[in-house]
VOBA-1610 file (N, C-alpha, C; in pm, whole numbers, padded with zeros to 5 digits, always signed):
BEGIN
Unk+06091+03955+13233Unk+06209+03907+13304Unk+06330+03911+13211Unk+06460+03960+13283Unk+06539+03976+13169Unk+06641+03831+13158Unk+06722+03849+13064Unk+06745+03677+12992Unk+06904+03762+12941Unk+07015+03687+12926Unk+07086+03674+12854Unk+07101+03725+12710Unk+07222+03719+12597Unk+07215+03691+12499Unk+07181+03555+12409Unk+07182+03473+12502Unk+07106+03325+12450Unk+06953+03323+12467Unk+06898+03397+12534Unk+06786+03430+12572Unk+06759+03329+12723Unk+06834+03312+12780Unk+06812+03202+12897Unk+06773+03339+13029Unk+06717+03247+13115Unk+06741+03364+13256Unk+06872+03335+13260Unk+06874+03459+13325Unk+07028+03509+13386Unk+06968+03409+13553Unk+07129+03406+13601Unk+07176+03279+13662Unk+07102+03359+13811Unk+07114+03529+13857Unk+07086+03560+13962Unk+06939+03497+13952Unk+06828+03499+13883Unk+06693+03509+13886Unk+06661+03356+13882Unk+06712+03314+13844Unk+06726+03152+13858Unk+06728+03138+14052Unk+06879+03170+14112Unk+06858+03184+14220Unk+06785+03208+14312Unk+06689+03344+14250Unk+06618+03433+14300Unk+06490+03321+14329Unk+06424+03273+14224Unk+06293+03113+14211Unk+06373+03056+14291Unk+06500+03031+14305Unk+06532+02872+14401Unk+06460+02932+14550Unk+06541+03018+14591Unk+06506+03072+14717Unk+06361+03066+14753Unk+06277+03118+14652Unk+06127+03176+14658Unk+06070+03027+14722Unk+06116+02930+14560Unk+06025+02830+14613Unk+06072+02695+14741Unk+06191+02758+14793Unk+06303+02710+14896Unk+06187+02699+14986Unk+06129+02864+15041Unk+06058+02929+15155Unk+06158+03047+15270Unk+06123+03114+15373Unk+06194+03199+15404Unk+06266+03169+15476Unk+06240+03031+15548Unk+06322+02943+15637Unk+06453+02899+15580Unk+06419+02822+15480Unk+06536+02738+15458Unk+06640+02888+15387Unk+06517+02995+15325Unk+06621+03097+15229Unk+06732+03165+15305Unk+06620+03169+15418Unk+06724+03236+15566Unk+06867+03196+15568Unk+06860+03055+15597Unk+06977+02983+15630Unk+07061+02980+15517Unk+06994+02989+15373Unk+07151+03017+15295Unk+07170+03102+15266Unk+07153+03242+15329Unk+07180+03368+15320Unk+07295+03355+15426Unk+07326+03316+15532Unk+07437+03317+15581Unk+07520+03274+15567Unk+07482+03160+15420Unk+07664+03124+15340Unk+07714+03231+15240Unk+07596+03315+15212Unk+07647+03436+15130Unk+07692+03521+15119Unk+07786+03597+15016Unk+07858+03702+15056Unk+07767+03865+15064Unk+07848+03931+15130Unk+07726+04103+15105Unk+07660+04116+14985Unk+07751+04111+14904Unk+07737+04143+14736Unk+07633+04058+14734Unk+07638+03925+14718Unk+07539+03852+14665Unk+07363+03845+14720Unk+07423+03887+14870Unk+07261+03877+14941Unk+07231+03974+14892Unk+07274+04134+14867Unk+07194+04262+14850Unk+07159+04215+14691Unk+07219+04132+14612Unk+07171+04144+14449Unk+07081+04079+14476Unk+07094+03937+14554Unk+06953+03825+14568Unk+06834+03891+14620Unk+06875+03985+14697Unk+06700+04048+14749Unk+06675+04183+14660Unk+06746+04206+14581Unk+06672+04316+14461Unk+06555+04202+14437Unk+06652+04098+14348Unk+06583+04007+14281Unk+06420+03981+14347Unk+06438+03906+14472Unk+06291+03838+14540Unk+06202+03937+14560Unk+06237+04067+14535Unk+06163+04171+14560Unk+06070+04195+14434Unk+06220+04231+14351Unk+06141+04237+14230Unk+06065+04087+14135Unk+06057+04018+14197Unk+06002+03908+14132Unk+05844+03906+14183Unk+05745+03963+14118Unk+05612+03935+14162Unk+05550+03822+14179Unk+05559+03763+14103Unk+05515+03614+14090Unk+05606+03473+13947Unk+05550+03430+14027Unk+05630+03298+13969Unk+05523+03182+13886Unk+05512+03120+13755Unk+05440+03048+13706Unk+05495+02930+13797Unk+05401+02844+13784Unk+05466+02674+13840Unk+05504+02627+13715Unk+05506+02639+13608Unk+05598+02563+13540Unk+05737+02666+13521Unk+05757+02744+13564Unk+05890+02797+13563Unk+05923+02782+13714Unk+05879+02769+13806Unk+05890+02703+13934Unk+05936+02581+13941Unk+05866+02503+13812Unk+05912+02333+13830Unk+06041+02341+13744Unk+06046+02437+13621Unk+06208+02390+13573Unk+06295+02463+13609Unk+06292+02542+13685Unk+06436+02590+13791Unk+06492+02487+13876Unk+06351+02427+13967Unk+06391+02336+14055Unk+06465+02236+13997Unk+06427+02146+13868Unk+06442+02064+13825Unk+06591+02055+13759Unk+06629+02212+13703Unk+06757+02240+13655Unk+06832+02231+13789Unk+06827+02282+13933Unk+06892+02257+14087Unk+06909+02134+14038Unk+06794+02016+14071Unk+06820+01907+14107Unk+06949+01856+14002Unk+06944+01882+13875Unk+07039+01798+13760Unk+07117+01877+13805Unk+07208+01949+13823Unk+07302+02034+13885Unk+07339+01937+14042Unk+07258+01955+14104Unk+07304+01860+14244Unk+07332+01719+14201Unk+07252+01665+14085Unk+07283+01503+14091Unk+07411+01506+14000Unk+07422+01576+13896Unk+07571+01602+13862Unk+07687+01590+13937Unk+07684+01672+14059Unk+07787+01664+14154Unk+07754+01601+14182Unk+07695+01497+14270Unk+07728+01401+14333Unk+07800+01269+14222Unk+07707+01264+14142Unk+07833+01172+14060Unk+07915+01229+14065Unk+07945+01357+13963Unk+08142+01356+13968Unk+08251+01345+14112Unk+08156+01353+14229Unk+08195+01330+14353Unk+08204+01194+14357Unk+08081+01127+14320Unk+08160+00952+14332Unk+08331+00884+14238Unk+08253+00960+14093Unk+08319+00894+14003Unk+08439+00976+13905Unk+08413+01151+13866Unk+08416+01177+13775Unk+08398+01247+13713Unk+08423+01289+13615Unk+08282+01376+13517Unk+08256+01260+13362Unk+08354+01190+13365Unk+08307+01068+13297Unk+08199+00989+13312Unk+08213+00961+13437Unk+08117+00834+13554Unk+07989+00917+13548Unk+07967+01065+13575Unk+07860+01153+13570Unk+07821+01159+13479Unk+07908+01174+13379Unk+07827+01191+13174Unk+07754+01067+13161Unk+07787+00969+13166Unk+07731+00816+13133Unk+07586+00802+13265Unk+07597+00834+13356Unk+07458+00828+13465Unk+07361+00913+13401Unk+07396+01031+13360Unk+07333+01149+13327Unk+07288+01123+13174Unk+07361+01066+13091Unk+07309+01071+13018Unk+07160+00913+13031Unk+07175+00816+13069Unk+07061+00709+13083Unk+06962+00812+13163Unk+06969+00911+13268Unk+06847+00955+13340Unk+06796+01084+13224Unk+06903+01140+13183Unk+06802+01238+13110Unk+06815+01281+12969Unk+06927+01187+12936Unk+06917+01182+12774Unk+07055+01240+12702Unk+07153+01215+12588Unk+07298+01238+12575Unk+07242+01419+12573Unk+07175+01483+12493Unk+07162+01618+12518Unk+07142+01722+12637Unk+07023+01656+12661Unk+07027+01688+12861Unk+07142+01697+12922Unk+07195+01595+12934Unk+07349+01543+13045Unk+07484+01605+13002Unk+07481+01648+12902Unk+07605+01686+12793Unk+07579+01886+12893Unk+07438+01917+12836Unk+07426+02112+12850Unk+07446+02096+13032Unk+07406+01991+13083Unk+07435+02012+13265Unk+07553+01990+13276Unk+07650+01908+13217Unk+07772+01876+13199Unk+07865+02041+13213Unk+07836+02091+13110Unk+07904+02177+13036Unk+07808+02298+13135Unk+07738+02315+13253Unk+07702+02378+13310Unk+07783+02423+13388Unk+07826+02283+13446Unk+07891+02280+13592Unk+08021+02330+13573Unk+08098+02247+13469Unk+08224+02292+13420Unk+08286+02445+13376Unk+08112+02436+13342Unk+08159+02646+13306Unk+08175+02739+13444Unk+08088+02623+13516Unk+08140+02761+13656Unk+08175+02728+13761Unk+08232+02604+13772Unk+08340+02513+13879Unk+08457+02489+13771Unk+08552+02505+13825Unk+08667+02440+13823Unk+08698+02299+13873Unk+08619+02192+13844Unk+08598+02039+13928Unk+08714+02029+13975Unk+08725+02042+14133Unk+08810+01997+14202Unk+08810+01945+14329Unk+08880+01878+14391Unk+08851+01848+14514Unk+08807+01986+14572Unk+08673+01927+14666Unk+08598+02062+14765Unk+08653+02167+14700Unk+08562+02150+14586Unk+08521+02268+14542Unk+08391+02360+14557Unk+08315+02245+14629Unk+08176+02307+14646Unk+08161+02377+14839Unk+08297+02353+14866Unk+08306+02430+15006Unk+08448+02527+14946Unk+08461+02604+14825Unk+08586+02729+14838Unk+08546+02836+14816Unk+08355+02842+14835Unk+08307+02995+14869Unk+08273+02994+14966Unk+08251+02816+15076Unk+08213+02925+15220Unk+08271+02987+15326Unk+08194+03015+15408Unk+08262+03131+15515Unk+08405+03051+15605Unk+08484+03046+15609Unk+08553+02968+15682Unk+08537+02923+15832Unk+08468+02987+15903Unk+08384+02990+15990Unk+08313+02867+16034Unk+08201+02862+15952Unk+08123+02740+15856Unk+08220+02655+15859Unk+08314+02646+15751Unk+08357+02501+15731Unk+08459+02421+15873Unk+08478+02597+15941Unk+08527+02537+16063Unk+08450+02437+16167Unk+08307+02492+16194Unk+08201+02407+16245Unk+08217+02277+16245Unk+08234+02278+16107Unk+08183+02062+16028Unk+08322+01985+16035Unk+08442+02105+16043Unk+08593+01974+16023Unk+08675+01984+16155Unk+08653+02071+16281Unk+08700+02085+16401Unk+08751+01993+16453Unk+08633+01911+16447Unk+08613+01728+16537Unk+08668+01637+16439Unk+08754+01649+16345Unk+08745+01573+16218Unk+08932+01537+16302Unk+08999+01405+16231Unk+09113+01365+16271Unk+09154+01464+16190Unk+09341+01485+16266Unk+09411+01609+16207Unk+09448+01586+16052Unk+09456+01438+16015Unk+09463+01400+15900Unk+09382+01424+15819Unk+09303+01421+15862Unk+09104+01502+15768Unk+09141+01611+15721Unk+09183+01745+15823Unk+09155+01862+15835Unk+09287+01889+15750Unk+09396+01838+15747Unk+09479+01860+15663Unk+09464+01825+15520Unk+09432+01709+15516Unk+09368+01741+15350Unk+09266+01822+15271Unk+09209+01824+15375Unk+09085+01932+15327Unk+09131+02093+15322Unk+09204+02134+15388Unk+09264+02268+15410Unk+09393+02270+15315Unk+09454+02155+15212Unk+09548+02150+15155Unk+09495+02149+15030Unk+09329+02147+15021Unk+09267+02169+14873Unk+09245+02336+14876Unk+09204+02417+14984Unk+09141+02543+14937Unk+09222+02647+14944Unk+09195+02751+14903Unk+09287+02829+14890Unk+09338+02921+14978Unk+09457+02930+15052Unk+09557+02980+15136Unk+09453+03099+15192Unk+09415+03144+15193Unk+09337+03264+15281Unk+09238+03171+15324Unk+09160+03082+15269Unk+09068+03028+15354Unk+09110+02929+15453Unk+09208+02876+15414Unk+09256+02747+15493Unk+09361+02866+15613Unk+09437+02936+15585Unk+09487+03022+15680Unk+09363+03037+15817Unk+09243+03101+15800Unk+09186+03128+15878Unk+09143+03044+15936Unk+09105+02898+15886Unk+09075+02794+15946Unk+09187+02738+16061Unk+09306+02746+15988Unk+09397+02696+16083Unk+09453+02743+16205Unk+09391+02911+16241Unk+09422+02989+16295Unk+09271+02994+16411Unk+09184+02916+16369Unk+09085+02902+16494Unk+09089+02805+16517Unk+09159+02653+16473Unk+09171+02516+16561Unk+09239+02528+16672Unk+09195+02472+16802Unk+09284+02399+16905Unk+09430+02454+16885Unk+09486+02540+17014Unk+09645+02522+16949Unk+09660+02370+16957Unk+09661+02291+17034Unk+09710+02164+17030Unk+09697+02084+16929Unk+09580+02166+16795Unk+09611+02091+16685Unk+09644+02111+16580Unk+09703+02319+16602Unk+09747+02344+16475Unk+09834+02312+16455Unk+09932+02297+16487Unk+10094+02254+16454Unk+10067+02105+16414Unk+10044+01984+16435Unk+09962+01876+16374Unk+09950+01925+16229Unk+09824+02027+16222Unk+09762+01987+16131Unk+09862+02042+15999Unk+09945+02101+16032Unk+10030+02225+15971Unk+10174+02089+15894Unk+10175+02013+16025Unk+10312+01937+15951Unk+10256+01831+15889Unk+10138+01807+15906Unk+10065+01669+15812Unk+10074+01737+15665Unk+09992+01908+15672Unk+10000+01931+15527Unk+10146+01914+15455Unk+10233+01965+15474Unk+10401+01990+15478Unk+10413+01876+15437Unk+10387+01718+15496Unk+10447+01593+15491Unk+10314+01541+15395Unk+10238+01600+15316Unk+10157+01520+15265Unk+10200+01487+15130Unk+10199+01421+15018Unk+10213+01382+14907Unk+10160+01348+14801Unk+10124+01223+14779Unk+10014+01196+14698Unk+09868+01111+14850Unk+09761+01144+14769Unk+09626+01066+14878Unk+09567+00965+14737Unk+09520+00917+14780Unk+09441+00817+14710Unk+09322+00898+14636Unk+09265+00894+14480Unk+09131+00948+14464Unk+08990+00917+14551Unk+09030+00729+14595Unk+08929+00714+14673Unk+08926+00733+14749Unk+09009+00788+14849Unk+08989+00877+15024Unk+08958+01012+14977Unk+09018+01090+14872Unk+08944+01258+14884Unk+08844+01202+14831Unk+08741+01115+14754Unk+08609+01136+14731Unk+08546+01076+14881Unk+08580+00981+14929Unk+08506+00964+15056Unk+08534+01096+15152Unk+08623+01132+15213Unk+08597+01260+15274Unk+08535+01373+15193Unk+08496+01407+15099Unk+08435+01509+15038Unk+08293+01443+15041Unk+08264+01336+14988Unk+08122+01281+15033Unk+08029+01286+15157Unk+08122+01284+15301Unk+08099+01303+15425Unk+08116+01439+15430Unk+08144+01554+15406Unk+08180+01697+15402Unk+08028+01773+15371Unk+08046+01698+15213Unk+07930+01764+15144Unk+07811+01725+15169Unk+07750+01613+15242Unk+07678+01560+15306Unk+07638+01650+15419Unk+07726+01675+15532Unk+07691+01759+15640Unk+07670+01872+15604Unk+07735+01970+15482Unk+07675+02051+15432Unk+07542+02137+15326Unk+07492+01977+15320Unk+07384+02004+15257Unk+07261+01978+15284Unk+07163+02072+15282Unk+07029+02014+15281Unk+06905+01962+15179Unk+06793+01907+15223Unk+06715+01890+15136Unk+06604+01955+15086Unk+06624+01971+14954Unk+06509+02071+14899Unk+06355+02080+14919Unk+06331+02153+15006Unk+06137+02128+15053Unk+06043+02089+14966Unk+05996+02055+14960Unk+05867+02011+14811Unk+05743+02158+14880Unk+05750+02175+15035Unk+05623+02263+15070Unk+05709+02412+15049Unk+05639+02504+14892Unk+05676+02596+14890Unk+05595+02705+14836Unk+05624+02804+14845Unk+05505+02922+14802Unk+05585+02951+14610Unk+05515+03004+14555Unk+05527+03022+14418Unk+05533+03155+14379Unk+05488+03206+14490Unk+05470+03389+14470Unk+05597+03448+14531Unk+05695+03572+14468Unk+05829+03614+14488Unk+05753+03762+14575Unk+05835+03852+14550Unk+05819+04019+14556Unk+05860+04039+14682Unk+05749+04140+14734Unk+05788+04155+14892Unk+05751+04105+14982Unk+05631+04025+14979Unk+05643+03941+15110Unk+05692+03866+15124Unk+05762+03807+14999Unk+05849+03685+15042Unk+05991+03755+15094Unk+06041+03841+15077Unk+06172+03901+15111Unk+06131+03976+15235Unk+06002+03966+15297Unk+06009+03998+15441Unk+06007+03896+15539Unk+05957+03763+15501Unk+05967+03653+15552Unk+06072+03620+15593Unk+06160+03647+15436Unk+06342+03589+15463Unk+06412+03690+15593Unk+06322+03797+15582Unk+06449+03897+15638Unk+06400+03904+15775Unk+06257+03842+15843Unk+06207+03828+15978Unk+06254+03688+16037Unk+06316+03642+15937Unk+06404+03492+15990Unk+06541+03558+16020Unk+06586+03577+15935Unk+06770+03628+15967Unk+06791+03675+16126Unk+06890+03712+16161Unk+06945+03772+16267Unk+06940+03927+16279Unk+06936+04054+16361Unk+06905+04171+16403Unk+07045+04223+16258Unk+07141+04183+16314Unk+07234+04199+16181Unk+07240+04245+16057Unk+07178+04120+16000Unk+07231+04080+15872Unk+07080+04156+15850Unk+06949+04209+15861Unk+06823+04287+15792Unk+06881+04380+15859Unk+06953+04441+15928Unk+07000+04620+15952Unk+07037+04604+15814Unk+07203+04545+15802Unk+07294+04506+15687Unk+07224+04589+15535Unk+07141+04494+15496Unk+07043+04482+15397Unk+06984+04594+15358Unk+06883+04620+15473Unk+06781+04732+15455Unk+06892+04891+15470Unk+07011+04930+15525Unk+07098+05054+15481Unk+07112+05045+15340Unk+07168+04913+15283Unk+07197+04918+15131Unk+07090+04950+15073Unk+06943+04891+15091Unk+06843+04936+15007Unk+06778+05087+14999Unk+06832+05104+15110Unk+06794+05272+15176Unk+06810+05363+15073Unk+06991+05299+15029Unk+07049+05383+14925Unk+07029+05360+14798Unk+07014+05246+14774Unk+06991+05197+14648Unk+06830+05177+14565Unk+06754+05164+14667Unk+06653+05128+14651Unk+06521+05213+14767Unk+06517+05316+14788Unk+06499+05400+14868Unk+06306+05355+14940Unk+06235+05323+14772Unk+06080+05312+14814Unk+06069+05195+14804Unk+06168+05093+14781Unk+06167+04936+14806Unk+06169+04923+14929Unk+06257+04988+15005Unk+06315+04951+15109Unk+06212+05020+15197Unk+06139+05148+15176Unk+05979+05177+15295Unk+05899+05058+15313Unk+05848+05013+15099Unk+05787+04924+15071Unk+05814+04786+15250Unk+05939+04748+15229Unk+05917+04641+15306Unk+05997+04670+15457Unk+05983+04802+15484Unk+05966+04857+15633Unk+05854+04820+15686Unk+05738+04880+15590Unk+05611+04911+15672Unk+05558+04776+15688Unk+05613+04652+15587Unk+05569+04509+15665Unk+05671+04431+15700Unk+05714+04461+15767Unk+05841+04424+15825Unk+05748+04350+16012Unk+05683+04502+16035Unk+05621+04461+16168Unk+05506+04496+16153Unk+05394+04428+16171Unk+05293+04478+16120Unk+05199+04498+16245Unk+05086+04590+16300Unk+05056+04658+16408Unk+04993+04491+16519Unk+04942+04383+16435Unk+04887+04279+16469Unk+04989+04254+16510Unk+05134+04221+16497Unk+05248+04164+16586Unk+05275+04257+16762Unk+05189+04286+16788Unk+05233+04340+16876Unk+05194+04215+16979Unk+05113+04150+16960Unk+05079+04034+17073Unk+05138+03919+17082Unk+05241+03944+17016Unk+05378+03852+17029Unk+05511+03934+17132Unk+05425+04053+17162Unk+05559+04132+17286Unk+05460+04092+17371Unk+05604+04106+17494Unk+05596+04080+17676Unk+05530+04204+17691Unk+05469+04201+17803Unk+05381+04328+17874Unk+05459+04397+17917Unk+05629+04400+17938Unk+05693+04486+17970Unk+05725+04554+17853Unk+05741+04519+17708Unk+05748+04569+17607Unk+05645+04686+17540Unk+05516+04593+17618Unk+05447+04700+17549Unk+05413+04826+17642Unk+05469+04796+17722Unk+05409+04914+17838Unk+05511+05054+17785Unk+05631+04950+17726Unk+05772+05110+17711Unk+05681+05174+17585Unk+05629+05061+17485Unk+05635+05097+17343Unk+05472+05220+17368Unk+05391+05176+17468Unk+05269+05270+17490Unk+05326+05443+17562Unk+05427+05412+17611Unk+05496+05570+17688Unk+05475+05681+17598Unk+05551+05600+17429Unk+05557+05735+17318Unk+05438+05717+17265Unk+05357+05665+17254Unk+05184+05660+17150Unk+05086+05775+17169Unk+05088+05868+17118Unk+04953+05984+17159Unk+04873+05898+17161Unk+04762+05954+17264Unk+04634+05843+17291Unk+04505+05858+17177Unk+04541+05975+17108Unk+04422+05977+16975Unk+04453+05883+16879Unk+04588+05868+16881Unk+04680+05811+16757Unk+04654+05596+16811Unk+04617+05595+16925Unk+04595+05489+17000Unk+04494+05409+16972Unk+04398+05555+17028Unk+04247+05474+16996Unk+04192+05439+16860Unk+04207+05545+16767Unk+04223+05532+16623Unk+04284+05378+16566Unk+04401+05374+16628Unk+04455+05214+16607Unk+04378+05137+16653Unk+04316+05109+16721Unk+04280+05009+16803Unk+04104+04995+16765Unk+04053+05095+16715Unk+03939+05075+16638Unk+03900+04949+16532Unk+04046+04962+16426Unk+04033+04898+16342Unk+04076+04815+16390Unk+04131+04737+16467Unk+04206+04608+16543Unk+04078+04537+16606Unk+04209+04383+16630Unk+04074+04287+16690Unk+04048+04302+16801Unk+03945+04217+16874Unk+03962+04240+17012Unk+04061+04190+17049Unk+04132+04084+17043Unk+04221+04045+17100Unk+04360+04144+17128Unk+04378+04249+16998Unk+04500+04328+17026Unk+04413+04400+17128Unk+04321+04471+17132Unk+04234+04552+17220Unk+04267+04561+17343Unk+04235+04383+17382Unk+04275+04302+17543Unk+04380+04344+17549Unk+04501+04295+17480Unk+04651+04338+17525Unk+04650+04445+17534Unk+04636+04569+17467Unk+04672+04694+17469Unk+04614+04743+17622Unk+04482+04710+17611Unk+04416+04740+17713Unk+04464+04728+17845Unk+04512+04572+17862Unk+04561+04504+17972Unk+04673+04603+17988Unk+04748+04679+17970Unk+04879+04754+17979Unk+04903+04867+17992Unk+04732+04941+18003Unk+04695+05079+18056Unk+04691+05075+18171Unk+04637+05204+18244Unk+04567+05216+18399Unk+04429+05199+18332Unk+04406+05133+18427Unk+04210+05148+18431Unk+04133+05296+18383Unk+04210+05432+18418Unk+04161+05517+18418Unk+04182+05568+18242Unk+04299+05535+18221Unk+04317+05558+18080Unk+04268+05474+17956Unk+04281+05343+18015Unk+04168+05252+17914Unk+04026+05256+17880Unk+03979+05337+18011Unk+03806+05343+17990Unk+03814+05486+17950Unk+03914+05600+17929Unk+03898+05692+17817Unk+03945+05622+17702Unk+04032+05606+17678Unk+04014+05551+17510Unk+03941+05455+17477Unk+03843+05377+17553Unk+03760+05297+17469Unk+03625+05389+17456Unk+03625+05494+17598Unk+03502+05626+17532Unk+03528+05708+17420Unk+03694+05736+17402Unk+03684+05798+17315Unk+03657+05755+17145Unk+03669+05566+17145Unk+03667+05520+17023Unk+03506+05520+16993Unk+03438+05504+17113Unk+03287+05495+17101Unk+03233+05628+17032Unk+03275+05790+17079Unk+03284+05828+17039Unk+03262+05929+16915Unk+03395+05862+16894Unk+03457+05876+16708Unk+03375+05806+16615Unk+03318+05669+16578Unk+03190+05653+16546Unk+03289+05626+16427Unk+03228+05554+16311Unk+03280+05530+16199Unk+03406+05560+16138Unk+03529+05536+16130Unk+03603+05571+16028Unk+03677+05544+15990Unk+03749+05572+15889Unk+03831+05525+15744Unk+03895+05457+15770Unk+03949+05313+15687Unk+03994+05221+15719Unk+04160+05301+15667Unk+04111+05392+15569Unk+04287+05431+15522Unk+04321+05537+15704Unk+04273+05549+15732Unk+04328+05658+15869Unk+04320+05599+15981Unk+04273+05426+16020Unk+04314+05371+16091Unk+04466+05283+16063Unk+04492+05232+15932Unk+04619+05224+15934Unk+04723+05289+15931Unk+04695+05454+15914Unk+04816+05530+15956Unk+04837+05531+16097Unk+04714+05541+16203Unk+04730+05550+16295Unk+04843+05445+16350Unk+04774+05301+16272Unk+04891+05203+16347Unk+05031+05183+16265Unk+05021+05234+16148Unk+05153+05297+16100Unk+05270+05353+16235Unk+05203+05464+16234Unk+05270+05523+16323Unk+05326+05489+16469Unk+05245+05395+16497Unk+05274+05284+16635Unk+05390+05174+16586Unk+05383+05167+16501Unk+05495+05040+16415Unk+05612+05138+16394Unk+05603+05244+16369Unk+05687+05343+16301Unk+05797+05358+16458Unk+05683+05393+16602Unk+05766+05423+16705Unk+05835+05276+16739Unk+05776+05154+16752Unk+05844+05061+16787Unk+05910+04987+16712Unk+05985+05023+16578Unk+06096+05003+16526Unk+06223+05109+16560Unk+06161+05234+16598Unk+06274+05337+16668Unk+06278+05236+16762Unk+06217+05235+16883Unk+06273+05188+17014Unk+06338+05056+16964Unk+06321+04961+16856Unk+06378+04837+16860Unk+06551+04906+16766Unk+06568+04981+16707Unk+06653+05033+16687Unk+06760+05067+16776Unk+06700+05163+16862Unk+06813+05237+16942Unk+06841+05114+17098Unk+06786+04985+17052Unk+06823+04909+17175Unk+06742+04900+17311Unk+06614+04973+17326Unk+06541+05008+17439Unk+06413+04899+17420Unk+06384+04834+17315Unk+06320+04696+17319Unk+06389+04646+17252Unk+06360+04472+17284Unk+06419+04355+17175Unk+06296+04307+17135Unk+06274+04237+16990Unk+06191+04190+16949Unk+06269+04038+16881Unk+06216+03938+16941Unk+06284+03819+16884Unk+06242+03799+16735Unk+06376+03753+16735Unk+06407+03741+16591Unk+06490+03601+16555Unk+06520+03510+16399Unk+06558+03422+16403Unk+06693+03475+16378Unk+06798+03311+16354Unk+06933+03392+16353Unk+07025+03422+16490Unk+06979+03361+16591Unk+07068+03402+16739Unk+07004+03498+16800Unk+06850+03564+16787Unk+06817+03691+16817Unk+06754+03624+16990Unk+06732+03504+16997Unk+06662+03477+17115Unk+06669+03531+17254Unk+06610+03542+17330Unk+06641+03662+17475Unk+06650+03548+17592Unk+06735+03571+17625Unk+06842+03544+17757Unk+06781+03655+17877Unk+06763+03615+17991Unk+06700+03692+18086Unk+06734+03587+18192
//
């Protein structure tokens, strides 16, 4: 694993363990506070990360947590009020290098820990907020983000919120830390304790079968180019031939139209009965009792030439989920409306 000139991990791979031992759920969801750049570097990373020790599992997490309890003190108090907490929980050396963590790559300022997200996002959480809220908070970040924010409120409350900023002056430290406390609160979640320890590619197919139809097109073009046999690598388990009994019978009836029936039965050899039933269930009678003669048959064979067979069945119903002629639910807004 590569490290710095101090010899530390570098800060992406650090990330890369948070996510892993996050899970694909929660990783999902903070992939959509992220920018392009950062998701395509973060999933080199989870890809290339084979596995993970648990004690480098436990001090990543553990470096998160002193990092999160950091901010929240300097959110109550400080970075004074934070040095003195920090140092009784983890010692003047400990509290001093997290100190000098945060500082190296925040600028401590009011909501500062909302001036990378999507504006979008922060529109969600301060919409409903009094115009007095939304004006202080949009009078900390910086003019392109607060522009866009102010440009999707209510007309009835941009002009409000526009002459509050204009007429604002000095605020109290203790009202921006209470509204940033309530901010950063709704924006944050809690770190799972139930997590897997192992990185590479199945964990970066997990993340990317949670996301939205989107954001894994997004992804997988960049890796296409960049990363050409990474990106087959986690094609071919992306959908795997056993997911098919999670499609509607109208799905599978389109996805059986293109399947040669040698290429069928061959699949369905090595499969359970249960895919069997479905597949089965979605023939004519006349065509199901040839391909189950013809698997009888065929008589023994290769477990490597029954998964091409269903290769190739996965292969056609990612075309058809491509060009729009099936949907396959997905997380992320992918849910079907009918």
């Amino acid at each position: 694993m590569a490290k710095n000139s101090t010899g530390e991990m570098l800060g992406v791979q650090k990330a890369a363990i948070l996510l892993i031992a996050l899970g694909p759920e929660k990783s999902a969801s903070i992939f959509k506070h992220l920018k392009e750049d950062e998701i395509e570097e973060l999933t080199l990373e989870i890809a290339n990360t084979r596995s993970v020790s648990p004690q480098l599992k436990e001090s990543v997490l553990e470096e998160f947590y002193q990092v999160c309890l950091a901010q929240q003190y300097i959110a109550e108090g400080g970075i004074t009020y934070a040095k003195e907490l920090l140092e009784k929980a983890l010692g003047p050396d400990a509290a001093q290098n997290v100190i000098n963590k945060l500082t190296a790559s925040l600028q401590v300022r009011p909501f500062e820990f909302i001036r990378k997200t999507d504006a979008s996002q922060i529109l969600n959480f301060i919409q409903d907020e009094h115009p007095q809220t939304i004006a202080l908070i949009l009078s900390y970040l910086p003019s392109g983000q607060a522009s866009a924010i102010i440009s999707s409120l209510p007309l009835e409350k941009q002009a409000d919120v526009a002459k509050r900023i204009a007429q604002m002056d000095r605020t109290s430290p203790d009202v921006i830390k209470e509204v940033e406390a309530v901010l950063e609160k709704k924006l944050s979640s809690l770190v799972n304790q139930d997590y897997t320890i192992v990185g590479g590619v199945d964990a970066i197919v997990d993340i990317l079968n949670s996301v939205d139809r989107g954001t894994e097109k997004h992804i997988m073009e960049n890796l296409e180019i960049e990363e050409p046999e990474l990106a087959d690598e986690i094609k071919r388990k992306m959908f795997v031939f056993e997911d098919i009994l999670a499609l509607d019978d109208k799905t599978i009836q389109r996805i059986l139209r293109d399947v040669d029936n040698s290429d069928l039965g061959l699949a369905l050899k090595g499969s359970t009965e249960e895919v069997q039933n479905v597949i089965f269930n979605n023939l004519s009678k006349r065509l199901a009792a040839m391909i189950k003669e013809d698997m009888d048959f065929m008589g023994p064979v290769r477990m490597k030439d029954v998964e091409e067979a269903q290769q190739k069945i996965v292969n056609i119903i990612r075309k058809l989920e491509d060009s729009g002629e099936i949907i396959i639910a997905r997380g992320g807004g992918d849910e079907i409306v009918v």
